[in-house]
C-alpha positions as CSV (number, residue, x, y, z in Angstrom):
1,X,-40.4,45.2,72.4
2,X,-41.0,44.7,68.6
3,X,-39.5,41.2,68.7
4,X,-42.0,39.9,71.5
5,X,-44.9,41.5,69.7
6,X,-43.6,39.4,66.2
7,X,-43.3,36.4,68.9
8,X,-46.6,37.2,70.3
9,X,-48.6,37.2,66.7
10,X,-46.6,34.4,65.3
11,X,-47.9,32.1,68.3
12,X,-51.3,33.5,68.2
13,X,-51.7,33.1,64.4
14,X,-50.1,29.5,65.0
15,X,-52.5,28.6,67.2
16,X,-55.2,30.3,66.0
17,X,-55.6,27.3,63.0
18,X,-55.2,24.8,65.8
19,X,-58.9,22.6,66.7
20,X,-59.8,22.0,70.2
21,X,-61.1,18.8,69.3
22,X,-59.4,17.0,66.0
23,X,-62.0,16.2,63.3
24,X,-62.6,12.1,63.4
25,X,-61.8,10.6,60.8
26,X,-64.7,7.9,59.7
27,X,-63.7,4.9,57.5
28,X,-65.2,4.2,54.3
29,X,-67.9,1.5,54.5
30,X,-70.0,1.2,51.4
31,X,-68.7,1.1,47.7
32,X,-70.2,2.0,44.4
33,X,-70.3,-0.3,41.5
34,X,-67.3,0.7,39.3
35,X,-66.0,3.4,41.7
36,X,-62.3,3.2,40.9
37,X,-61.2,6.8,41.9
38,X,-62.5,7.6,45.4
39,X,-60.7,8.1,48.7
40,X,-59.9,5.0,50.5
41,X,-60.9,2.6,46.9
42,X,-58.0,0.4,46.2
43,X,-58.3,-0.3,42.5
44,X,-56.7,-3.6,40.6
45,X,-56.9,-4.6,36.6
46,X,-57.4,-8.3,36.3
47,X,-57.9,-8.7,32.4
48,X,-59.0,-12.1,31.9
49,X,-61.0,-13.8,29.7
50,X,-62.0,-17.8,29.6
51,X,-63.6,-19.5,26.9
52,X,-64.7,-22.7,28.7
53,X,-62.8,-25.4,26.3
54,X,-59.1,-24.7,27.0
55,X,-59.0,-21.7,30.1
56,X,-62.2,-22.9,32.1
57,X,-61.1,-21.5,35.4
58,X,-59.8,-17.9,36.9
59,X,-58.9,-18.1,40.6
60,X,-59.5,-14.3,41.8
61,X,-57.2,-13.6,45.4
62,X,-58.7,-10.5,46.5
63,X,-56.2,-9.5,49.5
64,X,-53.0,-11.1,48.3
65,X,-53.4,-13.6,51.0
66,X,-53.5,-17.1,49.1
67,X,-55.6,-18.5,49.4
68,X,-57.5,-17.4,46.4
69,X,-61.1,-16.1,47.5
70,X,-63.1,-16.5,44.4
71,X,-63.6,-19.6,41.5
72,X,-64.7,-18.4,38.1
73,X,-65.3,-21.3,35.8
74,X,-66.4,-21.3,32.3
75,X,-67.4,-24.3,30.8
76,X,-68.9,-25.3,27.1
77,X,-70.3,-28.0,25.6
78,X,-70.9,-28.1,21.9
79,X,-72.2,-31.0,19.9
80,X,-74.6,-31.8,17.4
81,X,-77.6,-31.9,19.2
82,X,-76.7,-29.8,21.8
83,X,-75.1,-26.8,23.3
84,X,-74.5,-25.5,26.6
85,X,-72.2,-22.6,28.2
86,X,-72.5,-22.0,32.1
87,X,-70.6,-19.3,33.8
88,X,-70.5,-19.6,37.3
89,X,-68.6,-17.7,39.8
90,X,-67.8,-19.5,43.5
91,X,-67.0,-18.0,46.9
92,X,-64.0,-19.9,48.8
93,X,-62.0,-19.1,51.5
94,X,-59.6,-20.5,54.2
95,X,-60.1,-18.3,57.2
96,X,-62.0,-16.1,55.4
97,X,-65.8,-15.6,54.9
98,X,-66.5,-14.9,51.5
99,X,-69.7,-13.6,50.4
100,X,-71.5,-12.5,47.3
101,X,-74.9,-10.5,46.5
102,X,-77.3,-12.5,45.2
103,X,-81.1,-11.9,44.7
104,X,-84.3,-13.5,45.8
105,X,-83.7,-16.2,43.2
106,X,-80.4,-16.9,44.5
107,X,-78.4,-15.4,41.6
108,X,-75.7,-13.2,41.1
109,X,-76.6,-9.9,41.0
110,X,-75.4,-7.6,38.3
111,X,-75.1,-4.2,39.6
112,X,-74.8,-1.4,36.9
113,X,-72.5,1.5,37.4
114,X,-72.8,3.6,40.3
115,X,-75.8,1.2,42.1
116,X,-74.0,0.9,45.9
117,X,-73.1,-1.8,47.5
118,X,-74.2,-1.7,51.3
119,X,-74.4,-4.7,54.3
120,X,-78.1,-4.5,53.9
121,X,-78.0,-6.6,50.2
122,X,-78.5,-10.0,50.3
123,X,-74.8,-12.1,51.0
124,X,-74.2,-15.5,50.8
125,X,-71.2,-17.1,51.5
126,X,-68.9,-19.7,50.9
127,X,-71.3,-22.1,49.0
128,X,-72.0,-22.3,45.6
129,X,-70.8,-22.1,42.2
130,X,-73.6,-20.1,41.3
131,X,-74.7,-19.0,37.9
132,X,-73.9,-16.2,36.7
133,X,-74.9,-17.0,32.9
134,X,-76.0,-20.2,31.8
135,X,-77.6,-20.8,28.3
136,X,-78.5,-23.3,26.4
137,X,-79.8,-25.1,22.9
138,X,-80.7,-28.7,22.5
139,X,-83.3,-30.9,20.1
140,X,-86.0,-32.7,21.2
141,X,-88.4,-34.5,18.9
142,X,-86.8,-32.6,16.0
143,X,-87.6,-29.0,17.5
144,X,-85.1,-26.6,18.9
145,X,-85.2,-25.2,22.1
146,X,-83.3,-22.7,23.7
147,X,-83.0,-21.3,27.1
148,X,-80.8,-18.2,29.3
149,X,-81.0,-18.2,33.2
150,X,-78.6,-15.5,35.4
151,X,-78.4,-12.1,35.8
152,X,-75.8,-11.7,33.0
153,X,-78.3,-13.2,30.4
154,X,-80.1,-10.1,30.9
155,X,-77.2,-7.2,31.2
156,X,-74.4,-9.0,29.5
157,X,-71.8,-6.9,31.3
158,X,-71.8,-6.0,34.5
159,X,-70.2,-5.6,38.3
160,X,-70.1,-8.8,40.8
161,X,-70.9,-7.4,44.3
162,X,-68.3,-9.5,47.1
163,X,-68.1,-9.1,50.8
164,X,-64.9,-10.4,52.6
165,X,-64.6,-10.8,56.2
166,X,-61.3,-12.3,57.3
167,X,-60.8,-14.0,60.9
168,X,-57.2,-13.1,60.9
169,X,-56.8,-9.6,60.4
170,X,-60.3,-9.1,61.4
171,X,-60.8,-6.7,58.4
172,X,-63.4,-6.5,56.0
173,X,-63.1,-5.8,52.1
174,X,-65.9,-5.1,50.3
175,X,-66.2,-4.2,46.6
176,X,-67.1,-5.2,43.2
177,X,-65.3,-7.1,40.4
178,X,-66.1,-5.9,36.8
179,X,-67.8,-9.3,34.8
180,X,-68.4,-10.1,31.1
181,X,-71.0,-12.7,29.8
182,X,-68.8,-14.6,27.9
183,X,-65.9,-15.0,30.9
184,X,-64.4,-12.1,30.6
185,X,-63.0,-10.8,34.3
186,X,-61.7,-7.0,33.5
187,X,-61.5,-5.7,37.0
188,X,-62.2,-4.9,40.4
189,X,-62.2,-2.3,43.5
190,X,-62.5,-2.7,47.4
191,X,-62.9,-0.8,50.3
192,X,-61.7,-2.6,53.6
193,X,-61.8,-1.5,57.6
C-alpha cells in the first residue's frame, strides 16, 4: 500500500508541472542597434578599417553564403587644389534581396545605440553605392570651400541598419553593422527567421 501511494504522488507531482497546451514559442523579429547579447542575436567582430588609397574596399558576407552581400568602398583624393573622401556602402546580392535603411534624402541612416530596427523603416535594396560620408575641400577663384553630406558627417560613428531576405532558404536576417567615419567596419549583429 505505501509503495502505490509513493507511485501515486510521484505521478501526480510529475504531471502536475505538465501544460495542457505548450507555451509557443515566437521568433525574434526586430533588432536594436548594438544589441549583441540578446536571445536569438547572433553576434560577429569584423575589425576593419580602409583608408581609401591602398584598402578602398571591404566586401561584408553576412550569412556565410558567398556571395558577399555588402560593398564598402573608401576612396580619397588628395591634391593641391583639392580634396575629397567619399564613404559609400552598397547592397549586392545573388539570390538575395539586400536592403538598407535610408532616410527621406536617400542616405544611410545612422542609428545610435538602442534605436530599433523594425520593417516599418525605410529599405532599399540592391542599388546604390550610397553615401555614407562624403566631404570635401577645393579652390575656386582663390577661396576655399568645403563641404560634408551623409549621415556620418553628422554622428561620426554609428550602426548601418541591413535587411536580408534570401530566395533560397527563404529566411530573413536582419541587423545592424557597427560603422566609423573614416572606414572603419568594427562589427555587426543579426536576427534571422
Amino acid at each position: 500500500m505505501g509503495y502505490r501511494f509513493f507511485i501515486y504522488i510521484s505521478l501526480v507531482l510529475l504531471f502536475s508541472g505538465c501544460k495542457k497546451y505548450p507555451e509557443i514559442i515566437h521568433p525574434v523579429l526586430d533588432i536594436k542597434a548594438g544589441d549583441s547579447t540578446s536571445p536569438d542575436v547572433h553576434y560577429v567582430r569584423a575589425k576593419s578599417n580602409l583608408n581609401g588609397w591602398s584598402i578602398i574596399n571591404y566586401y561584408l558576407d553576412i550569412d556565410n553564403r558567398n556571395p558577399h552581400d555588402f560593398d564598402f568602398s573608401l576612396t580619397g583624393d588628395n591634391h593641391s587644389t583639392y580634396q575629397d573622401i567619399n564613404f559609400t556602402v552598397q547592397p549586392v546580392g545573388l539570390n538575395k534581396s539586400v536592403f538598407i535603411c535610408v532616410d527621406s534624402s536617400g542616405y544611410p541612416v545612422n542609428f545610435q545605440f538602442g534605436k530599433r530596427i523594425t520593417d516599418s523603416l525605410k529599405w532599399v535594396n540592391n542599388t546604390g553605392p550610397y553615401c555614407l560620408y562624403d566631404y570635401y575641400w577645393r579652390i575656386y577663384s582663390g577661396q576655399q570651400v568645403q563641404g560634408t553630406s551623409g549621415n556620418w558627417a553628422i554622428q561620426t560613428n554609428g550602426y548601418l541598419a541591413f535587411k536580408i531576405i534570401d530566395s533560397k532558404t527563404s529566411l530573413t536576417y536582419k541587423g545592424w553593422i557597427r560603422v566609423g567615419q573614416g572606414g572603419y567596419i568594427d562589427n555587426y549583429a543579426y536576427v534571422f527567421y
